[in-house]
Every structure is written in structure tokens, then in C-alpha cells.
RODO-2510 file (C-alpha; in nm, 4 decimals, decimal comma):
residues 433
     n   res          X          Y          Z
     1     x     3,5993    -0,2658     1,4429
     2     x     3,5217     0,1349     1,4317
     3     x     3,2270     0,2715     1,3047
     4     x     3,4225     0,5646     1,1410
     5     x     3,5932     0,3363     0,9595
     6     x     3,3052     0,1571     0,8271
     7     x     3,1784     0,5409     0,7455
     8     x     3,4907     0,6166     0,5795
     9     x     3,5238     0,2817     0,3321
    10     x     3,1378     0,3112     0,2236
    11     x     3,2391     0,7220     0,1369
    12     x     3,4903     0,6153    -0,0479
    13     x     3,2889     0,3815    -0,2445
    14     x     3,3785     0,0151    -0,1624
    15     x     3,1701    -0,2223    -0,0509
    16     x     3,0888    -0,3558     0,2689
    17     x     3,0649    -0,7157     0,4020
    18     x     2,8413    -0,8809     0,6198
    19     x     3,0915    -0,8681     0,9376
    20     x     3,1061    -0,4938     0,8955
    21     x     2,7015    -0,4899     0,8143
    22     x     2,6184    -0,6582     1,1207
    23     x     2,8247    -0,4585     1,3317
    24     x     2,6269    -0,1170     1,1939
    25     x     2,3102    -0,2420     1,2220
    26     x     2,3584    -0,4207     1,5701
    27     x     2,5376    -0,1540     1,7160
    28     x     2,2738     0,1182     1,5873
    29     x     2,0406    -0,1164     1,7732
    30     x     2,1834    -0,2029     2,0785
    31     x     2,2550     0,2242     2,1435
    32     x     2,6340     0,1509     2,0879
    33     x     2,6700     0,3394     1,7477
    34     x     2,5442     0,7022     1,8094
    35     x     2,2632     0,8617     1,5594
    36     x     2,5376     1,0899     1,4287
    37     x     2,7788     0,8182     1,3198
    38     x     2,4307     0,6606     1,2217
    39     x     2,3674     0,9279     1,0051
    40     x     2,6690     0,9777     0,8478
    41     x     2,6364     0,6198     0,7272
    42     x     2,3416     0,6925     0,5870
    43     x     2,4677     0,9784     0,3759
    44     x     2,7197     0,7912     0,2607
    45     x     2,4976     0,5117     0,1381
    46     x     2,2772     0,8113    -0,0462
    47     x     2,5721     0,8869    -0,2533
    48     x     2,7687     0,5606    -0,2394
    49     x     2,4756     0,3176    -0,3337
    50     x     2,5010    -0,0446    -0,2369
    51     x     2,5507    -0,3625    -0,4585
    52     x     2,2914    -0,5987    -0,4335
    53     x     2,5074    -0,8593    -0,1850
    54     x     2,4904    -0,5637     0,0501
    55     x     2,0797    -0,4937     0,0005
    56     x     2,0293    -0,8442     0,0717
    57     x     2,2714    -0,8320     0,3914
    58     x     2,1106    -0,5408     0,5158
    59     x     1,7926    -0,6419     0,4819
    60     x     1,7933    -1,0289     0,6324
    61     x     2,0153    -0,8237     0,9421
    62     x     1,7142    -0,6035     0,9838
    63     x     1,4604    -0,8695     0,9521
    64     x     1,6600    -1,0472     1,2349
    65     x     1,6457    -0,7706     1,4533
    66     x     1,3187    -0,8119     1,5735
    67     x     1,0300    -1,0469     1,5686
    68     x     0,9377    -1,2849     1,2995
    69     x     0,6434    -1,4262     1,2256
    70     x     0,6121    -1,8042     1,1826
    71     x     0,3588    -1,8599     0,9211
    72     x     0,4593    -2,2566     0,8861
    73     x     0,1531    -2,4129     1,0526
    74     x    -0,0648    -2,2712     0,7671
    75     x    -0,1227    -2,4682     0,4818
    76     x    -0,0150    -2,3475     0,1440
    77     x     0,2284    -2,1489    -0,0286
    78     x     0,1379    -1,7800     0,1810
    79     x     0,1497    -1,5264    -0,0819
    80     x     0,1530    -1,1104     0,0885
    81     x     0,0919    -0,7933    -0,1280
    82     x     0,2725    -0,4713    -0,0837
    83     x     0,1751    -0,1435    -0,2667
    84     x     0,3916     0,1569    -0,2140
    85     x     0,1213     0,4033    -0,1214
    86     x    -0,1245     0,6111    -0,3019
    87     x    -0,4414     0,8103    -0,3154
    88     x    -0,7700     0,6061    -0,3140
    89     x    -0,5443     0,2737    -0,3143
    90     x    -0,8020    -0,0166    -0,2029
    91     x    -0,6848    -0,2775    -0,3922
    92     x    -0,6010    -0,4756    -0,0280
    93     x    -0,9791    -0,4640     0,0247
    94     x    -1,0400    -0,6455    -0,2851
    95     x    -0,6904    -0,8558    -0,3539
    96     x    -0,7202    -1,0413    -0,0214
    97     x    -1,0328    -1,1940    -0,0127
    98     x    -1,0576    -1,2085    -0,4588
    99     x    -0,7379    -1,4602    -0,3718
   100     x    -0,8292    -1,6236    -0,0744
   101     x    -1,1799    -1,7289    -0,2317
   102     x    -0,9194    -1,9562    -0,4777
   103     x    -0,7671    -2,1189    -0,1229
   104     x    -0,4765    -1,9123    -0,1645
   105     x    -0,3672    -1,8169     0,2031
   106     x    -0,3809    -1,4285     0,2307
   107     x    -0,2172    -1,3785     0,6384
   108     x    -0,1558    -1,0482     0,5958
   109     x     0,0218    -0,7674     0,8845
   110     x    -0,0865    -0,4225     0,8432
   111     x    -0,0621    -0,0979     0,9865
   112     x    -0,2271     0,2450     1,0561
   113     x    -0,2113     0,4849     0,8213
   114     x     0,0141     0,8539     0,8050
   115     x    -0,1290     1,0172     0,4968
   116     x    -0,4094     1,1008     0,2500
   117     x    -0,6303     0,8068     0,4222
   118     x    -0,6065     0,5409     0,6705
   119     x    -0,3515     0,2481     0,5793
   120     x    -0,5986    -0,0870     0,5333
   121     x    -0,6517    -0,1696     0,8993
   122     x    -0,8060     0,2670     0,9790
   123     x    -1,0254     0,1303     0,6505
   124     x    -1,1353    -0,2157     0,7912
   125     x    -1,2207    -0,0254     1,1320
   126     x    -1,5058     0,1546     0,9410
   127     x    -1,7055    -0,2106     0,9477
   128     x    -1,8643    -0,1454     1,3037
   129     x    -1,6992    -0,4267     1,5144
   130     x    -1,4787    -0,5143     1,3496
   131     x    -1,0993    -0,5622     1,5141
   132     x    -0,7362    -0,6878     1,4514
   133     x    -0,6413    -0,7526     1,8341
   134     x    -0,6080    -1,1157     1,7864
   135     x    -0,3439    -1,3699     1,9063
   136     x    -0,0914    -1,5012     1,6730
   137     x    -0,2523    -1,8592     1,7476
   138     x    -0,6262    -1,7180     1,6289
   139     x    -0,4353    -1,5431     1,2980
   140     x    -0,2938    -1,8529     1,1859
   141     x    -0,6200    -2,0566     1,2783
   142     x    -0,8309    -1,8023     1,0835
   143     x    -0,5975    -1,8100     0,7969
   144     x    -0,6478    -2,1917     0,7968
   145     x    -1,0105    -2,1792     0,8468
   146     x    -1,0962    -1,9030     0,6343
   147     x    -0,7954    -1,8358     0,4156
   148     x    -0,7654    -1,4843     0,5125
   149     x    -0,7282    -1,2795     0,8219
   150     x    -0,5155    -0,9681     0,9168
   151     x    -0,3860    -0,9011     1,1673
   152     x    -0,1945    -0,5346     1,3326
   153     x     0,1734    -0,5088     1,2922
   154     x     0,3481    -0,6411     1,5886
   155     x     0,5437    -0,3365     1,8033
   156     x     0,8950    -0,5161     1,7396
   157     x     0,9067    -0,6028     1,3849
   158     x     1,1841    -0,4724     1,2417
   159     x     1,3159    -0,2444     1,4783
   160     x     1,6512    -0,1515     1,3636
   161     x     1,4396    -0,0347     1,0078
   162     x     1,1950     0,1791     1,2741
   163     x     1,5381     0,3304     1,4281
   164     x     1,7062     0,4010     1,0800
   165     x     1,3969     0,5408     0,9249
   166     x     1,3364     0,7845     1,2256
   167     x     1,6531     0,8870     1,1512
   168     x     1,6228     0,9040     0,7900
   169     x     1,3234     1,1245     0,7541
   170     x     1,5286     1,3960     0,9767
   171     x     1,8969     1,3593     0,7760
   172     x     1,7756     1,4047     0,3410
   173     x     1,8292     1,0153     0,3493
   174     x     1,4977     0,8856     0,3007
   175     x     1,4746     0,8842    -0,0812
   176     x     1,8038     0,6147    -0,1270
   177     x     1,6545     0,3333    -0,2918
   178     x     1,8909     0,0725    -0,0980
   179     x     1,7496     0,1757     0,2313
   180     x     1,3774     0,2019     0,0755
   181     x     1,4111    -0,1294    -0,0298
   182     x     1,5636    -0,2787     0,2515
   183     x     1,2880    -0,0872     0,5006
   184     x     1,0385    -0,2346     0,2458
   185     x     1,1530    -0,5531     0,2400
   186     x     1,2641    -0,6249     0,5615
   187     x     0,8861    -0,5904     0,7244
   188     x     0,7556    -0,8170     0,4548
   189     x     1,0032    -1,0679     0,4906
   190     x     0,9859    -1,0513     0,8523
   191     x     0,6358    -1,0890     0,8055
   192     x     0,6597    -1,4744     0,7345
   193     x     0,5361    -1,4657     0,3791
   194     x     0,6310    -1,7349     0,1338
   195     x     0,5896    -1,5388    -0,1772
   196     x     0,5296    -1,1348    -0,2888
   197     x     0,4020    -0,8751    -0,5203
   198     x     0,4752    -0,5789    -0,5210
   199     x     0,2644    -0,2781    -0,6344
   200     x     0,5006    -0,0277    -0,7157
   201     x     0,3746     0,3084    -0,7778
   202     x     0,4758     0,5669    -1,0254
   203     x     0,3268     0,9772    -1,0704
   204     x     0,2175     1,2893    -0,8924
   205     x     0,0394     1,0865    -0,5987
   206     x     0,3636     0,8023    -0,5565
   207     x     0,6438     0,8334    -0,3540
   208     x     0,8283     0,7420    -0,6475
   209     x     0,7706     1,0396    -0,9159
   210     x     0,8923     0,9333    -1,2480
   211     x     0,8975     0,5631    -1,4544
   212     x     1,2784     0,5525    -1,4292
   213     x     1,2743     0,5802    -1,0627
   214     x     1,0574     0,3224    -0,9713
   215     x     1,2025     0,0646    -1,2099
   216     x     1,5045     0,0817    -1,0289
   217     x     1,3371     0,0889    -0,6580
   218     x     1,1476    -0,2093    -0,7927
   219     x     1,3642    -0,4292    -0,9321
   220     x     1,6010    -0,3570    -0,5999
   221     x     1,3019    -0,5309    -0,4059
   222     x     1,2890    -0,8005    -0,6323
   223     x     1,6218    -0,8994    -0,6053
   224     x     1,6242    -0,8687    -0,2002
   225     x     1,3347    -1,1202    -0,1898
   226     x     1,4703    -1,3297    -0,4002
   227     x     1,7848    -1,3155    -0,3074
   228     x     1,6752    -1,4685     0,0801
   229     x     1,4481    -1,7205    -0,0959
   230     x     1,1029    -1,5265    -0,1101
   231     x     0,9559    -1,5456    -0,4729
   232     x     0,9202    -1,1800    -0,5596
   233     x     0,7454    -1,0177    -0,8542
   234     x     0,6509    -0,6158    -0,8963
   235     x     0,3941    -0,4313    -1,1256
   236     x     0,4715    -0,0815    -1,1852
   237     x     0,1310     0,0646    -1,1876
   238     x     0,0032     0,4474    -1,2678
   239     x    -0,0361     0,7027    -0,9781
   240     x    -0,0390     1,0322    -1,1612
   241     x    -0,4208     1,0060    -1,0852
   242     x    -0,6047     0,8964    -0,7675
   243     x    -0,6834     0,4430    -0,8065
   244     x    -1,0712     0,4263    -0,8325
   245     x    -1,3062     0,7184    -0,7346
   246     x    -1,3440     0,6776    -0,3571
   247     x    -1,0597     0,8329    -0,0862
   248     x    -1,1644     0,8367     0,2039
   249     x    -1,2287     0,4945     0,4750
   250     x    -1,5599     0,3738     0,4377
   251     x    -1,6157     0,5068     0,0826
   252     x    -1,3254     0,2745     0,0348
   253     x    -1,4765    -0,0263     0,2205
   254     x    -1,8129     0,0472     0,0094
   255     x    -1,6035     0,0677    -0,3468
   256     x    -1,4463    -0,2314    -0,2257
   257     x    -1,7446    -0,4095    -0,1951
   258     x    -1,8777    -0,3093    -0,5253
   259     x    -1,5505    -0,4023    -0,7225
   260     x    -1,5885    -0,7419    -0,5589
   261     x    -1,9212    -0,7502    -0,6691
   262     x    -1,7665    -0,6550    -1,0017
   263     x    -1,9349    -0,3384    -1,0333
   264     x    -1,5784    -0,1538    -0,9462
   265     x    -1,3869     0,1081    -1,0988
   266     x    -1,2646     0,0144    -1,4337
   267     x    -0,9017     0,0838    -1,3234
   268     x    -0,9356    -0,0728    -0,9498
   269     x    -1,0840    -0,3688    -1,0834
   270     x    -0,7738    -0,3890    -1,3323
   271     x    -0,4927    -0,3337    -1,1159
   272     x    -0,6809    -0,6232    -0,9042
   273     x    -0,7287    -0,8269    -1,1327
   274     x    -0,3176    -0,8307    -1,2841
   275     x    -0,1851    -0,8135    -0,8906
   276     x    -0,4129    -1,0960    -0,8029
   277     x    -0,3047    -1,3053    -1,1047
   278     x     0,0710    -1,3014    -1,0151
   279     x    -0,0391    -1,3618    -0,6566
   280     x    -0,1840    -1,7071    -0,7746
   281     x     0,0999    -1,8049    -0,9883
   282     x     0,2758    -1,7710    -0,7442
   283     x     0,1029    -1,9807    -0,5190
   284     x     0,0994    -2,2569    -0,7546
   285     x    -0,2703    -2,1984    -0,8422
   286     x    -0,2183    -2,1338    -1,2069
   287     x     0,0148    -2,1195    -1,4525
   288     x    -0,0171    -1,8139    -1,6511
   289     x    -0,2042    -1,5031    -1,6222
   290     x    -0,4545    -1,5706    -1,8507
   291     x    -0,5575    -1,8624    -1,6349
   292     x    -0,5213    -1,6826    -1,3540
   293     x    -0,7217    -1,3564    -1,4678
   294     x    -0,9950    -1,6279    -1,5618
   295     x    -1,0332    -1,7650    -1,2320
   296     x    -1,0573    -1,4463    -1,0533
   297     x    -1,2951    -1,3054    -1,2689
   298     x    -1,5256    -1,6627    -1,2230
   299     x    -1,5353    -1,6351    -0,8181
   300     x    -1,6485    -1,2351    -0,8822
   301     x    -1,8887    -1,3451    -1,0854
   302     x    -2,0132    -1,6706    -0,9084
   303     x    -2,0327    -1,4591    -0,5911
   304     x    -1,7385    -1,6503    -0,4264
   305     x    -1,5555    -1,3468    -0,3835
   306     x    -1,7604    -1,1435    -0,1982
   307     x    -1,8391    -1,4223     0,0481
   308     x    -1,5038    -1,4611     0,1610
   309     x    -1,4929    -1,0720     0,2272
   310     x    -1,8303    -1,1537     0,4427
   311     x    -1,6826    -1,4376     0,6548
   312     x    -1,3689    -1,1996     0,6850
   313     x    -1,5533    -0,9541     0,8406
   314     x    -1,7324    -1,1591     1,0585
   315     x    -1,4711    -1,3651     1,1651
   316     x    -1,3089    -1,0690     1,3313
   317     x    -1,6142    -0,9223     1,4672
   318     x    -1,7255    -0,6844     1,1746
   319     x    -2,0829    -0,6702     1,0946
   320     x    -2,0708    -0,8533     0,7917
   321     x    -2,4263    -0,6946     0,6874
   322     x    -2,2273    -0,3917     0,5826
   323     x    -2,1722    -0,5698     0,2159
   324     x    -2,4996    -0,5838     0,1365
   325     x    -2,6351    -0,2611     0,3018
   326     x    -2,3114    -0,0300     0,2816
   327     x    -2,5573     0,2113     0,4265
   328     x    -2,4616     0,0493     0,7643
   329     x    -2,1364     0,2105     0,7046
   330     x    -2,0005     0,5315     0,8929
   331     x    -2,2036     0,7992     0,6817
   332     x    -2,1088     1,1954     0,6722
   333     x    -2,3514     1,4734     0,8083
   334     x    -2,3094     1,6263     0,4574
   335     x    -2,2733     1,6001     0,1168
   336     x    -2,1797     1,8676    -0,1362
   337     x    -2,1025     1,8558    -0,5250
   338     x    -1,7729     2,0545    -0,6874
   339     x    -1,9589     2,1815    -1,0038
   340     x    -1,7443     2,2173    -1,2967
   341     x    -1,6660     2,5809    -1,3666
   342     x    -1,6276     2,5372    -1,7400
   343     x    -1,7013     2,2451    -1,9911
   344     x    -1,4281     2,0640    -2,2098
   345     x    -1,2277     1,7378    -2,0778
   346     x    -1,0322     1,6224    -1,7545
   347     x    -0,6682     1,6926    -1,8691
   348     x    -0,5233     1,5964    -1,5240
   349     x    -0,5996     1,5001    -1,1701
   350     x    -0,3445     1,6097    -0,9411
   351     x    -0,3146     1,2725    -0,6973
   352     x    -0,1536     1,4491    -0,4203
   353     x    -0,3575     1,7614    -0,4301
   354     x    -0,6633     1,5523    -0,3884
   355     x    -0,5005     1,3349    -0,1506
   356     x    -0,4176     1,6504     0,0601
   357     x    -0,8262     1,7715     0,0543
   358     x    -0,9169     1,4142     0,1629
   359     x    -0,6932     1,4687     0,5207
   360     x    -0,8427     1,8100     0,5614
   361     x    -1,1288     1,6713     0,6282
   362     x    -1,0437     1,4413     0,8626
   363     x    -0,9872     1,0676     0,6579
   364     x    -0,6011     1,0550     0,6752
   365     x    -0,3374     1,1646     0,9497
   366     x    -0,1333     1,4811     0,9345
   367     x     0,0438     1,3384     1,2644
   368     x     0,0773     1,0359     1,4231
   369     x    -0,1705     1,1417     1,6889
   370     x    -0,4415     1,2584     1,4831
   371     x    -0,7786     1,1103     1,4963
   372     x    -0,9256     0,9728     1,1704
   373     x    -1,3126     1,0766     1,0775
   374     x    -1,3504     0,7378     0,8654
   375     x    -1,7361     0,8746     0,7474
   376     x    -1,5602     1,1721     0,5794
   377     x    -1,3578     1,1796     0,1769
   378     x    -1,4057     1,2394    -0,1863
   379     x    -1,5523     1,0587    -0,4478
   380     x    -1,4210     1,1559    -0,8134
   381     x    -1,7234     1,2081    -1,0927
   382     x    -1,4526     1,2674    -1,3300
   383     x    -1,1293     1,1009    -1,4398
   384     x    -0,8626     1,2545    -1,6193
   385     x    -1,0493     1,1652    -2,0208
   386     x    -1,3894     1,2036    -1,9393
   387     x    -1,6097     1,4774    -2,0747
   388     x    -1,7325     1,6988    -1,8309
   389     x    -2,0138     1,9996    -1,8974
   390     x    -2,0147     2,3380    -1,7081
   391     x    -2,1988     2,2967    -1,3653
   392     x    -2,1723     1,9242    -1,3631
   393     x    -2,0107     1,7923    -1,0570
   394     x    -1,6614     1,6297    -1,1179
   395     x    -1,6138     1,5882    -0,7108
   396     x    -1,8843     1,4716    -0,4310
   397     x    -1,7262     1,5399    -0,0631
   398     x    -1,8492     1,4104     0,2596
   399     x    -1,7900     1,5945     0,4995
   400     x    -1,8944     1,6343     0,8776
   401     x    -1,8311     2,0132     0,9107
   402     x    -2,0169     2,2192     0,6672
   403     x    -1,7565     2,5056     0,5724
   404     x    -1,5739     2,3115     0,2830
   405     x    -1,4185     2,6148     0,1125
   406     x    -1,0608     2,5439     0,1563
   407     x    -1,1059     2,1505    -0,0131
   408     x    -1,3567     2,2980    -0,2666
   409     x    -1,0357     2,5318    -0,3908
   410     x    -0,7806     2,2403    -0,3917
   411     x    -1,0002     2,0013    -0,5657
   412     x    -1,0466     2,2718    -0,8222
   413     x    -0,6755     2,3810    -0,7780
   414     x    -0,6092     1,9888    -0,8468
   415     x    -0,8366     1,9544    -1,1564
   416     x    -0,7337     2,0557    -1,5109
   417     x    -1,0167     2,0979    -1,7493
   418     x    -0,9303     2,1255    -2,1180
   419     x    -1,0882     2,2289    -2,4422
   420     x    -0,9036     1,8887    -2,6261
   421     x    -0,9620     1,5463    -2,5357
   422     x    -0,6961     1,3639    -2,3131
   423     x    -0,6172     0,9711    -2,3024
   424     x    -0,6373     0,8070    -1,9894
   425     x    -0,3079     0,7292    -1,8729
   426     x    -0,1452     0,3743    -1,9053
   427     x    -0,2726     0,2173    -1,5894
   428     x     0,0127    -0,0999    -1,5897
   429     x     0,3640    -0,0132    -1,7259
   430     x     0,6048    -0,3374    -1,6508
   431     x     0,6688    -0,6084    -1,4850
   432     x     0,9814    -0,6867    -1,3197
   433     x     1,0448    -1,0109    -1,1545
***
């Protein structure tokens, strides 16, 4: 077999089988197939497209390339939660122990974060102590114990996805939704999961821009999970504004905390509250989301909730005392209002723009190597419906350098302030499963 060949037939259109598959993504891993021929391939799947026997081909060949996590000697049906990025999106902080405090096993595999903020484990690190360097053995006697624990993302999980996306951010291919779904997929398969939800994000501050878009990317992930036997549902959920009010790592931690305590965000606490319902169907918990919703709203309200999030904490070495004095928390040197320059309503938050300001000042990762400040972010006064009067602050930053000017003009740059009233935006638009 000849990887121009295999180039050539996907050009033209035709599809590929899993003999020709595994000889593309073996050979890309092994150094055999060059990145050029790689690439190539790559283009041709942009334009070509893939049928859904080849998405679930490619994907169980790149979950076999690497490690995979054995999550058998936990009890239960293991039930993961993937959201495809955001601004302000903490809903890990609150899903995993909101489901684990109804013995749902939560073992969940994260990473760092390259963005706006820190991805859930740069978050977690803001609870002094606490750590994810733990063995496989501890993880899965945590999970057991406690019925949650997370743990970093081991270095060879999916490593013919790490190759092809290194080469996709560099070649135009990135935004092909067969190879987003299969990069997606094949980490949370390979993760050991028995069932997931996805969180798929739509507007200004998604990866995913417009409705149409991440219908299709969704229901593409849907069908690769359950198309290798992982019960897979997706939300399509509202990005054009930041989730919440806090971006930034510890104001996340401490929002977190107060959504468990259900004092939360009306929109965090909602998104949690409809991921974490599906999560417990699917476990076998309850039957419909009504139940569900019911149960998760009785162990935030019982306390239940936010006891699990304590033990979490602990467990791993966090100071647990954080939850009930967030104070403990890494705190900025300063703390500065964006007054509103004119009165009328918030028209529009632009996600990204604020998600931009947030890494200026330190709480996400322009690069790889950047250090994250995980005292400094924004919290939002102001969502995009709510009356606002000149001078009042929409935006409190906290920073730890005092000249703020530049984030001052993109929050401002980001807000829209109008003389007529605007809806909220829908927060939930579909299912797909």
C-alpha cells in the first residue's frame, strides 16, 4: 500500500477502509509516512469529509495508539464531561463533585490550559496544596472511596491525535469537523469512560461560531461514541457571552464554590444543572431529567454537594478550608472597577474580547511556556440584559500590576451599551444524542 494512493482516492472523494486507515495513522506514527504526505491527507479530508464508518475508524485507531486507561476496577457506570472551551467555563468545578455527591463515579483526566484561563487542573492548583501527581492505583482508589478524583493527562494518550493536530494547526486543517471529532473523541474514549456529555459550545467566545456548525460537530461526536459502545449525549449551549461572571483561576474556584452552595450564577448554575442531569441518566441514577434536575438540586441544598468538593480537595492535598473562607484563596494586589461610560442596557459581551483581557493579565497562556498568575481575572457586574447607569462598574479586575489601561480599553472595546433593552440570549439550544 502507498500513501499517495490513499491521498489520491480520499481527493477524489471515495471512502476509505479500515486497512487503508490503519496504515495512515500507523505509519504517521511510527515516522514512516512523512508530515507532507500527512498533510496532504489532511487537506483532502477538509474538502472530502468522511462518512461516519470512517470517523469511527479513525478515532478507535487513534485511541489505540497510545495508552488507555482501565477504569474497570471502579464501581459504577463512569460517566466523563467534555465542554469544548469557553470564557469563564467552570462548570467542571461544579459538575464533578454536584454528580459524584449522587455516587455517580466522576474519574476524570484533565489538562493545562492554552487560552483565556487555565484548563480545570491550572484552576484546581489555586487551592494551596492541592495536586494531581497521583498513581493510576490511588485515582481509581479515590474514585472508589470518594467518587471523584482527577487526575493529569497521561504524556501518551493519544499520540497519533497529538502528531496530527501539531500538524493541523500549521496546514488550514484544524477546523474539519471529522478530525475535531475524532481528536475530541479519541482522548475521551481513551480515557476509560463508560458514558459522555458533551458541552458543545456555540458564539463569539466558541471555537465553533454559529448554531449550524456546532450541530454538525456535535452530532459527529455522538455518533463516534456511540458507534465504539460509549453512551454519548451533547448539549449545545450559548457562548456568545462569557458562562458566569468570574474568568480568571481562583475567582473560578470561589464562583464554584458559591454555585455549589447554590448561590451561583443564574446561567452556571443552569448549564450545571441540565449537563449534570444527562450525566445521571446516564449512569442509571434516574430516569428523566426532571428526576434528575430534582436530585441535584436536593444535595445543593442539603449541603451534600459541597462536601464532596471538600473531601475532593482534601483528598489530593488541597486545603479544603478554602470553601468556607475563599479568602484563603490566591488574592490580587489590586482591584479596580470599569465604570460605565454611559447609561442604557448591555446589548453584547464580546466572549473572546474579554477572554483576551483575562490572559493579559496573566490567568490564561498565550504560549505553552507561559506562567499563569491564578490570583489575577475579571469578574462581570453586567450581563448582556441588565441595566446599567453611567459610572456604575460593569467590570471588577484583579490585577497584580497596577497599569491596567490596555484591559480597561478591551473590556470597554468588548462591551456594547444600548439605549433599548436586550434579551438575554438562549442559554441551552438542543440536544443531540
Amino acid at each position: 500500500m502507498r500513501m499517495v494512493d490513499v491521498i489520491e482516492k480520499k481527493r477524489n472523494g471515495y471512502e476509505l477502509d479500515k486497512e487503508e486507515l490503519q496504515f495512515v495513522i500507523e505509519g504517521f506514527t511510527d515516522g514512516s509516512i512523512p508530515d507532507y504526505q500527512m498533510s496532504a491527507f489532511a487537506m483532502a479530508v477538509y474538502f472530502k469529509g468522511m462518512t461516519q464508518e470512517e470517523r469511527v475508524i479513525l478515532t478507535q485507531l487513534m485511541v489505540e495508539s497510545g495508552d488507555q486507561i482501565d477504569l474497570s476496577a471502579i464501581e459504577g457506570v463512569k460517566v466523563d464531561k467534555h465542554s469544548t472551551g469557553g470564557v469563564g467555563d467552570t462548570t467542571t468545578l461544579v459538575l464533578a463533585p454536584l454528580v459524584a455527591a449522587l455516587d455517580v463515579p466522576v474519574a476524570k483526566m484533565s489538562g493545562r490550559g492554552l487560552g483565556h484561563t487555565g484548563g480545570t487542573i491550572d484552576k484546581l492548583e489555586a487551592v494551596p496544596g492541592f495536586h494531581v501527581e497521583i498513581s493510576n492505583q490511588e485515582f481509581i482508589d479515590l474514585v472508589n472511596k470518594n467518587k471523584i478524583a482527577v487526575i493529569g493527562q497521561s504524556g501518551n494518550l493519544t499520540p497519533a491525535d497529538k502528531k496530527l493536530y501539531a500538524l493541523r494547526d500549521v496546514t488550514a486543517t484544524v477546523d474539519s469537523i471529522p478530525l475535531i471529532a475524532s481528536s475530541i473523541m479519541s482522548k475521551k474514549i481513551a480515557a476509560g469512560a463508560d458514558a459522555i456529555v458533551l458541552d458543545v459550545k456555540t458564539g463569539d467566545g466558541a471555537f465553533m461560531k454559529n448554531l449550524d456548525d456546532a450541530k454538525e460537530l456535535a452530532k459527529a461526536m455522538v455518533d463516534i461514541g456511540n458507534g465504539v459502545g460509549r453512551k454519548t449525549k451533547a448539549i449545545i449551549s450559548d457562548m456568545s457571552q462569557p458562562l458566569g461572571f468570574a474568568v480568571g483561576n481562583a475567582l473560578e474556584i470561589k464562583e464554584a464554590i458559591d454555585t455549589l452552595s447554590g448561590n451561583g450564577p443564574a446561567d452556571l448554575n443552569e448549564l450545571c444543572l441540565t449537563l449534570g442531569s444527562h450525566m445521571i441518566i446516564l449512569a442509571g441514577k434516574a430516569d428523566t431529567p426532571e428526576e434528575a434536575r430534582q436530585k441535584l438540586e436536593e444535595v445543593m441544598k442539603n449541603g451534600r454537594a459541597l462536601e464532596v468538593f471538600k473531601t475532593f480537595l482534601a483528598s489530593q492535598g488541597g486545603d479544603a478550608s478554602v470553601v468556607d473562607n475563599p479568602e484563603k484563596l490566591p488574592q490580587a494586589k489590586y482591584i479596580i472597577e470599569v465604570p460605565a461610560k454611559e447609561a442604557g442596557f448591555v446589548a453584547k459581551i464580546a466572549a473572546e474580547e474579554i477572554g483576551v483581557a483575562a490572559m493579559l493579565l496573566g490567568a490564561g497562556r498565550a504560549t505553552k511556556e507561559s506562567e499563569i498568575d491564578l490570583a489575577v481575572g475579571l469578574v462581570l457586574n453586567k450581563k448582556v440584559g441588565d441595566e446599567v447607569a453611567k459610572g456604575e462598574s460593569i467590570v471588577t479586575i484583579h490585577a497584580n500590576a497596577e497599569d491596567v489601561e490596555k484591559v480597561m480599553n478591551m473590556i470597554y472595546d468588548a462591551y456594547e451599551i444600548s439605549g433599548e433593552k436586550t434579551e438575554a440570549p438562549t442559554l441551552i439550544y438542543t440536544e443531540i444524542h
